[in-house]
N, C-alpha and C positions, 0 to 999 in steps of 0.2 A: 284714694287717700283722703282720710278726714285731716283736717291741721284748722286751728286757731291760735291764734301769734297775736298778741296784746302791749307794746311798749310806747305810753306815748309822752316820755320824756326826753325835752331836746339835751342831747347832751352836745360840749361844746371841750373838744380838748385841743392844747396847747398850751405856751409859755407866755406866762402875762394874761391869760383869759381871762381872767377877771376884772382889770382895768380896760380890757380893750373890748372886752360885750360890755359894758354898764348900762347899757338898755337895756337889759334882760330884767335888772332890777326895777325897773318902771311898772313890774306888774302890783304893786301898789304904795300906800303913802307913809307907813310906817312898818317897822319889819322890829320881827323880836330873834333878836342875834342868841341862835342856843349853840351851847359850847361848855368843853371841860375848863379848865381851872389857866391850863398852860399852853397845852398842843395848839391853841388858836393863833396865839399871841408868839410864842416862839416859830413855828414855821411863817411867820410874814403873814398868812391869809387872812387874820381878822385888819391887818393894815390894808392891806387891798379891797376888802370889803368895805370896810369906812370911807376909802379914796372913791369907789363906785354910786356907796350911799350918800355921801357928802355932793359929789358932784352933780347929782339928781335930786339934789333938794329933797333930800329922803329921811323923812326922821327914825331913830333906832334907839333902844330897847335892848342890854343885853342880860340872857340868863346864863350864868354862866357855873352852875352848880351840878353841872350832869358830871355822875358819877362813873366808874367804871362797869359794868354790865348794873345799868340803871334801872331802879324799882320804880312800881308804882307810885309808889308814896313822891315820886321826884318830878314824874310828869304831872300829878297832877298840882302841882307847884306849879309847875312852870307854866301850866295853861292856865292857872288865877292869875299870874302877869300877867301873859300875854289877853286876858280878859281886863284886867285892870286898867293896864294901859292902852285899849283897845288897838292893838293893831290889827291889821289886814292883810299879812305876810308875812311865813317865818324863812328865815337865813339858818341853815346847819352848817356850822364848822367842826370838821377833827372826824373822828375815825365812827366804827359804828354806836359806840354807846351815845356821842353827841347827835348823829343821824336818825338813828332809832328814837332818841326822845323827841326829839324836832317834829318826827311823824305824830309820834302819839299828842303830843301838844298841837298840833296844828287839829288831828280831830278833838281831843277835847275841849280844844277854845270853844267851839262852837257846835256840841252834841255836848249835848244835856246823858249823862252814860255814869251809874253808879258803877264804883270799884267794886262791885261784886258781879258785876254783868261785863265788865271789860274783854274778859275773855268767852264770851259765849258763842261768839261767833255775828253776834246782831249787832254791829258797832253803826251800819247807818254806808250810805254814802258822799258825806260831807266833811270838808277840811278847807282849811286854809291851805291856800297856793303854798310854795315852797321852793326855795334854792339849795339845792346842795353842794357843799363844797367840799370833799374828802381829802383828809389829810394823812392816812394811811391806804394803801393798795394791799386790802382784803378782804372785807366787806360785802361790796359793791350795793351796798344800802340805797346807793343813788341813782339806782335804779330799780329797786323792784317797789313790791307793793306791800310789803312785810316790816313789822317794827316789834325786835326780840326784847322781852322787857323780864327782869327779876322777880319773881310769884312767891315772896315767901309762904304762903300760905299751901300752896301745894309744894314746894321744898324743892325748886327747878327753876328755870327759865320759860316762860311761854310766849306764844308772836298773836300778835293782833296782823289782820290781812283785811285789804280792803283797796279796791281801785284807787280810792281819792285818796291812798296813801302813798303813789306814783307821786316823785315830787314833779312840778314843771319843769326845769333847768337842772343839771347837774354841770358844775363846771369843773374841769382835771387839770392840773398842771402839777407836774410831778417835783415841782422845786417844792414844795410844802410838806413832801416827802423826804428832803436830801436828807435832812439833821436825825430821823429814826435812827433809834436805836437797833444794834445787831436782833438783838432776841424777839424787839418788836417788828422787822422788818423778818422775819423766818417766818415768826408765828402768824403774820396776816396775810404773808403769801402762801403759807399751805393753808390758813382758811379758804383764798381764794381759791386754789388748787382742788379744793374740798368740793367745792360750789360745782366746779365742772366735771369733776369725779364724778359726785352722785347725779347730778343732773342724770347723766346718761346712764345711772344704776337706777331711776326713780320708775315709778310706774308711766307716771307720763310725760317721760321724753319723748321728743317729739323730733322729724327730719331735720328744721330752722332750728333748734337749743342743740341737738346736734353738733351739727356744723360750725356753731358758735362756741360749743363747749371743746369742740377740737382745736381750733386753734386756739383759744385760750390754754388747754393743757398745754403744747406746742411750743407756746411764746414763754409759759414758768418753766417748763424744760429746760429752758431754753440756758435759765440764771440758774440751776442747782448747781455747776459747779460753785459760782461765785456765792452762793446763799454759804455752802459749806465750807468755803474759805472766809466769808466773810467781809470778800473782797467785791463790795457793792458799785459798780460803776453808776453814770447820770445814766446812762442806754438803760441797766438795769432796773433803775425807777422809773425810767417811763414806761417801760415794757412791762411790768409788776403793775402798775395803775390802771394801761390801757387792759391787761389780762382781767384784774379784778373790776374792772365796770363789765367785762364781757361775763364772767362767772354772773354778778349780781342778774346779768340779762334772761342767763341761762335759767339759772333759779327761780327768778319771776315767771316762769312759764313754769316748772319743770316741779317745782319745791324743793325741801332736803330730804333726805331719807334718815334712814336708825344711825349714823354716822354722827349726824347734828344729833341726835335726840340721846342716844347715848353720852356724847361729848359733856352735854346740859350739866348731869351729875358731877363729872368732873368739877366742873368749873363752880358750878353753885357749893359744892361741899368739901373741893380741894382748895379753891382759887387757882385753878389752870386755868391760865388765860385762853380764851375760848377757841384760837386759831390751834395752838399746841394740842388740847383737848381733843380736836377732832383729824388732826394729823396723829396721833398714838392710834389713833384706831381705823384710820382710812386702809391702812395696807392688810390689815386682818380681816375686817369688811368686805374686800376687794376679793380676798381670797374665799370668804363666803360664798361672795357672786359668781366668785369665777368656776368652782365646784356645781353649780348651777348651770350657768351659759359662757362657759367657755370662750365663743366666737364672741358674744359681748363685750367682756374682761380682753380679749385681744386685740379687738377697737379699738380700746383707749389707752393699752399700752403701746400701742405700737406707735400712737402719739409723742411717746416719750423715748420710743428706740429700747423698750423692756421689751422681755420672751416671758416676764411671768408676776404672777401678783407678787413672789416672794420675793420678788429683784424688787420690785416697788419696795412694799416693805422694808426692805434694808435700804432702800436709798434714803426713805423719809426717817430712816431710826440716823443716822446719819447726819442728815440736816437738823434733827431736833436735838441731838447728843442723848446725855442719861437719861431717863426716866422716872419717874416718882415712886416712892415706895406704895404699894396697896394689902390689904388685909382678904380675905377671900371675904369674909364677912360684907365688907363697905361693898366689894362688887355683886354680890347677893341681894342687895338693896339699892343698889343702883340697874340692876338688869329688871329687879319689880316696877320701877317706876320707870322705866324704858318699853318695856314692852306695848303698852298700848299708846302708846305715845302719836299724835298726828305721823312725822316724819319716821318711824319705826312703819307704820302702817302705807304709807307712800315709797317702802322699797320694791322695786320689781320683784324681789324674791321677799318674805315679811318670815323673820326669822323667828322662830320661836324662844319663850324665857329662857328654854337651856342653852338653845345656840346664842343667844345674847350674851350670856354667862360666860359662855365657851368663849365670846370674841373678846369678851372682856378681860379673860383671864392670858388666854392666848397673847393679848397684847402690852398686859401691862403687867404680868409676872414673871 
């Protein structure tokens, strides 16, 4: 058996974590707080990060201008801050548009990296240290090595990857979750659900992302009734949180496949939010796979107590309700720019333009 297993972020979950680690924040002397507009500040956790920083004589910095699926043009904003005011460690609050820029800012503070080489693959391996604090469970940004950024220039999403883009600490407390909203607490638990799906559809899954991806399927199983009632208990936030750090674990090892890579177009040229995006197409996917390896697709249903990808399928049509209208034209041009796509090419099975087509159409007409 070959195996290589890479994760070396301490993560710390529980209620209050954040006031009761505050040593964690002592890994340096100024910290630049990156963050959306509200999500920080309504769920409590930029108050408890202040309580943390305050008490450690830690001065901060906050940017608070990260957008929803964040461009270019906004990291590299936030790393002129975080240069300006020289800090020595960034703080991520809120879900993954704030987490994903926290990364790319924490390497651009300090790599010298024109916007036209951001994405080549040669970003270096250097960053500032980093906190993550998540305030949605689906993600699980706060753990891997990956930071999904908006490319208008190629007309999609793309991820920068890079070791030093593991933050140090991630810390979970799913009371920062309670106040989500219904549509935002569906759509970031089938992203998560996504995370462990493919993991185990990618090429290189591996025995440890496995076994990690199973019980995270397992535990969001676990809440579909309540996702589709709508009837969210505290169990099911913490369970949804601890699921989506395990997903992000998985996928740090594992990648996504044509599932994310398809999803992109949605979301860049519908505005589907990114979790829905790739829930529309997970159970058509599934059944791609499954027309392939069978025993595979059986694994990971049986996690969920299914007999088949189409019982998937109808469950997540389901939890996601209607659907959006699409034209065959927009999915013709959306399976072009899918096809060669990193996570397209990282499926166990690497489907061809037409079968893309086909999953596209299959799933959204």
């Amino acid at each position: 058996m070959n195996l290589g297993f890479y994760m070396p972020t301490k993560v710390i979950v529980g209620k209050d974590c954040v006031r009761e680690n505050s040593d964690v924040f002592k890994i340096g002397k100024k910290a630049l707080i990156v963050t959306g507009k509200n999500s920080a500040k309504l769920s409590g956790a930029l108050d408890d990060v202040k309580y943390a920083l305050e008490k450690n004589n830690i001065e901060y910095v906050i940017f608070d201008k990260v957008m929803s699926n964040p461009t270019v043009e906004c990291v590299y904003d936030g790393a002129e801050t975080a240069m300006e005011e020289e800090v020595d460690f960034v703080i991520a609050i809120g879900g993954g548009s704030p987490m994903d820029s926290a990364k790319a800012i924490a390497l651009l503070a300090v790599s010298d990296i024109e916007r036209k080489n951001l994405f080549d693959g040669n970003i270096g391996n250097k960053a500032l240290p980093m906190i993550h604090i998540p305030t949605t469970a689906g993600t699980g940004s706060e753990v891997t090595p990956y930071a999904i950024l908006t490319n208008h220039e190629k007309q999609t999403k793309k991820s920068i990857a890079s070791p030093c883009l593991f933050p140090t600490y991630a810390l979970l407390d799913a009371k920062y979750t309670k106040n989500l909203g219904l549509a935002t607490t569906v759509n970031t638990a089938i992203d998560s659900l996504s995370h462990s799906v493919e993991g185990m559809m990618s090429k290189r899954a591996n025995i440890m992302a496995d076994v990690i991806a199973k019980e995270a399927v397992k535990i969001i199983a676990s809440t579909f009734d309540d996702l589709i009632s709508g009837e969210l208990t505290e169990d099911d936030r913490e369970k949804l949180l601890y699921a989506s750090m395990l997903g992000g674990v998985v996928i740090s090892q594992t990648k996504t496949t044509a599932v994310h890579a398809m999803g992109y177009s949605l979301t860049y040229f519908k505005n589907i939010d990114h979790g829905r995006a790739n829930g529309l197409l997970l159970g058509e996917f599934t059944k791609y796979i499954e027309r392939n390896d069978k025993d595979r697709v059986k694994e990971i249903l049986s996690c969920m107590n299914l007999d088949s990808a189409e019982e998937f399928k109808n469950i997540l049509a389901k939890i996601l309700g209607d659907k959006e209208k699409f034209e065959k034209e927009e999915l013709e041009l959306y399976a072009e720019i899918a096809q060669n796509a990193g996570g397209t090419l990282n499926s166990m099975f690497v489907p061809s333009k037409d079968e893309i087509l086909q999953i596209y159409v299959e799933s959204l007409m």
